[in-house]
Backbone bond lengths (Angstrom), bond angles and torsions (degrees), N, CA, C in turn:
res aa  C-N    CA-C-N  psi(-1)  N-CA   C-N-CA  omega(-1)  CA-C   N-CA-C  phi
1 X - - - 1.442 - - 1.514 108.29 -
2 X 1.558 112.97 118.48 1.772 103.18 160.81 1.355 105.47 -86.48
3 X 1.394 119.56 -171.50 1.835 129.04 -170.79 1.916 76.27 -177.24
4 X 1.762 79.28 133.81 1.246 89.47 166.04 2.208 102.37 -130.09
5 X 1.105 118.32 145.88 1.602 123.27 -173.55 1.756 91.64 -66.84
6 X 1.424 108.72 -55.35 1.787 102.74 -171.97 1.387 97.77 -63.83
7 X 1.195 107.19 128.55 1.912 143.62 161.12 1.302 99.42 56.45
8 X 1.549 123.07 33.69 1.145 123.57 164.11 1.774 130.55 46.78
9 X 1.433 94.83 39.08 1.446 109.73 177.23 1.802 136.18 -82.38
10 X 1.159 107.54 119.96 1.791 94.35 -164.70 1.421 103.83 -123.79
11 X 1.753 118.09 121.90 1.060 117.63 167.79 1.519 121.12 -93.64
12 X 1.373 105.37 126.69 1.559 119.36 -176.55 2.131 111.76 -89.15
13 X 1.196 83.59 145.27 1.239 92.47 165.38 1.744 116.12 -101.85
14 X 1.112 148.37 129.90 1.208 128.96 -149.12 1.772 91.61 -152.87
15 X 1.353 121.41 136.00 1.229 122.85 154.31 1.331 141.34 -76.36
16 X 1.325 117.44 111.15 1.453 117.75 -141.98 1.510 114.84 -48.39
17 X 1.422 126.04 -9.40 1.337 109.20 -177.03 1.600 116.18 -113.14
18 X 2.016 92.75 35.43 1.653 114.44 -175.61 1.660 77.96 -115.41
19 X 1.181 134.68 -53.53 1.450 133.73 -154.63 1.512 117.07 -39.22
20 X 1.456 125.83 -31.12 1.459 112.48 169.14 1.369 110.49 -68.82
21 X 1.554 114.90 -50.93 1.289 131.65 -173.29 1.738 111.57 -42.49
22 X 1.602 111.68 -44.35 1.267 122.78 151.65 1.321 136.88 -36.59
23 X 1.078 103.69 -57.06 1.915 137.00 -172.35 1.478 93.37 -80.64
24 X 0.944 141.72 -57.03 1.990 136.46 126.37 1.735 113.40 10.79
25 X 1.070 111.89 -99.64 1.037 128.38 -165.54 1.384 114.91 -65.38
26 X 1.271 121.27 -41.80 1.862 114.48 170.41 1.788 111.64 -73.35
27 X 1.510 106.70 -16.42 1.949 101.97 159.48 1.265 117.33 -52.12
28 X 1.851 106.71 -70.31 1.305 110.57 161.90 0.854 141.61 -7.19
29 X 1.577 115.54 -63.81 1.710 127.66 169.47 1.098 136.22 -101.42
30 X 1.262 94.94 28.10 1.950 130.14 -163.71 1.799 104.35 21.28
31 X 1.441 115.66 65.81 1.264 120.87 148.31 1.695 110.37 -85.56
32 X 1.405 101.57 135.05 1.756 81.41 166.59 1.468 111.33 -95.61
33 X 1.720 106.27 172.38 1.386 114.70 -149.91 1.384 88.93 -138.05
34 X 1.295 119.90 128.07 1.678 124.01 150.09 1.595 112.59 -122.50
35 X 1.302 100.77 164.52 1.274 122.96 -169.16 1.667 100.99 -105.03
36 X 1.304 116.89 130.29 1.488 105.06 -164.35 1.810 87.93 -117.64
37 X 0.940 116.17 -50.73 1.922 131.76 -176.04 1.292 129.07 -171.07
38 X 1.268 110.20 -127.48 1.969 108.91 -166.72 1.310 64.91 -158.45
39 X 1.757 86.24 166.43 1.558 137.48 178.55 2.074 91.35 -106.81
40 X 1.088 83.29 138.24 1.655 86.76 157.36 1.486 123.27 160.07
41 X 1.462 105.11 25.47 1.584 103.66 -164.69 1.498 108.03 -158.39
42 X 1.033 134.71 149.51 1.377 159.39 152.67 1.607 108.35 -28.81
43 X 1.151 104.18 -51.54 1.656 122.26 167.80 1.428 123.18 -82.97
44 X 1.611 112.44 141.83 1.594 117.73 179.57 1.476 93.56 -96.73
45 X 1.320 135.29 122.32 1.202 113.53 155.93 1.484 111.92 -132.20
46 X 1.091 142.61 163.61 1.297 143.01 -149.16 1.805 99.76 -155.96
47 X 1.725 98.32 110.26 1.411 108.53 170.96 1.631 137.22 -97.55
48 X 1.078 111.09 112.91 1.971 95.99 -175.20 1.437 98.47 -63.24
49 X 1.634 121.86 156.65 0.992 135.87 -150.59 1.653 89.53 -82.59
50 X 1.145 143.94 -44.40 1.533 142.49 -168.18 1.368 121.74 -102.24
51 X 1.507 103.24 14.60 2.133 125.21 175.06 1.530 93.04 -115.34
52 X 2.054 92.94 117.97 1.865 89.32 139.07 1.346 150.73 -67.58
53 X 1.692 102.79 -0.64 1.421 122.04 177.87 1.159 121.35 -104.71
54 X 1.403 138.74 136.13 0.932 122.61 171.05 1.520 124.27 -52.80
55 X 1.586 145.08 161.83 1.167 153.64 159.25 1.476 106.01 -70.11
56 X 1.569 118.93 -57.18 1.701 129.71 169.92 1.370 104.47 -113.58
57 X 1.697 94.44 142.99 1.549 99.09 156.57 1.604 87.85 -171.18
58 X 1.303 90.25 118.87 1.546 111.35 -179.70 2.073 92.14 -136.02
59 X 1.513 86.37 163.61 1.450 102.09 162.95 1.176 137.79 -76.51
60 X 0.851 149.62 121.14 1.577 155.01 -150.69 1.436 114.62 -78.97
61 X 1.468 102.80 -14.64 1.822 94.99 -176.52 1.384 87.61 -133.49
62 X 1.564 119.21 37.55 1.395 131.25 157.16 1.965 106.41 -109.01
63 X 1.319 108.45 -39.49 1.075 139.88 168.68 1.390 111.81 -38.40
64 X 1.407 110.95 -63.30 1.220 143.13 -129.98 1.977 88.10 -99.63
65 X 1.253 117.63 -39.75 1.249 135.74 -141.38 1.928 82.50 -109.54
66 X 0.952 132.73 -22.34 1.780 149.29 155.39 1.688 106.44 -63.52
67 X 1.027 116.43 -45.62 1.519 116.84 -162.46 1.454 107.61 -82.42
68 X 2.051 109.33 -45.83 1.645 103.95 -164.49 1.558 96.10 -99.75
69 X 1.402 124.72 36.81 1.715 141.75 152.52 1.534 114.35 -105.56
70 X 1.002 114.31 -29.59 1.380 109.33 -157.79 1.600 118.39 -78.99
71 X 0.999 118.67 -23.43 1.420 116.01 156.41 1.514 137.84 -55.14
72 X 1.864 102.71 -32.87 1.282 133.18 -174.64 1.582 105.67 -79.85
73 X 1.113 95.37 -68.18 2.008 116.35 143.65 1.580 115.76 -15.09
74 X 1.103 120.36 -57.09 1.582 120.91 -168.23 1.574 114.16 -94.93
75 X 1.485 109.07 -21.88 1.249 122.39 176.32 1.103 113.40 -83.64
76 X 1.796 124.76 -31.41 1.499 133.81 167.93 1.931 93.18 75.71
């Protein structure tokens, strides 16, 4: 799960045969809900809706290996 503080946005990771059950429950409590993609790869890549290319596509345990440095990183 990310969470971001500005406008209080949280992206879920969800197993697809939770996703109605999901799409369920934020009606209910009138959160709205979008569907951004799937999980399924080694790679992050991130598509604009009207590009056959991705915009990002980096490695995930390149990614990953950026994030649990970067504090250590900024503090020097």
């Amino acid at each position: 799960m990310l969470f971001s503080e500005s406008a209080a946005r949280i992206v879920l990771s969800v197993n697809p045969e939770k996703v109605r059950a999901l799409e369920k429950l934020a009606t209910q409590f009138a959160v709205p809900i979008t569907l951004l993609g799937t999980v399924g790869s080694s790679d992050l890549q991130i598509f604009v809706t009207d590009q056959e290319q991705p915009v990002v596509s980096q490695k995930v345990a390149d990614l990953a290996g950026v994030w649990e440095t970067a504090l250590e990183r900024r503090l020097g």
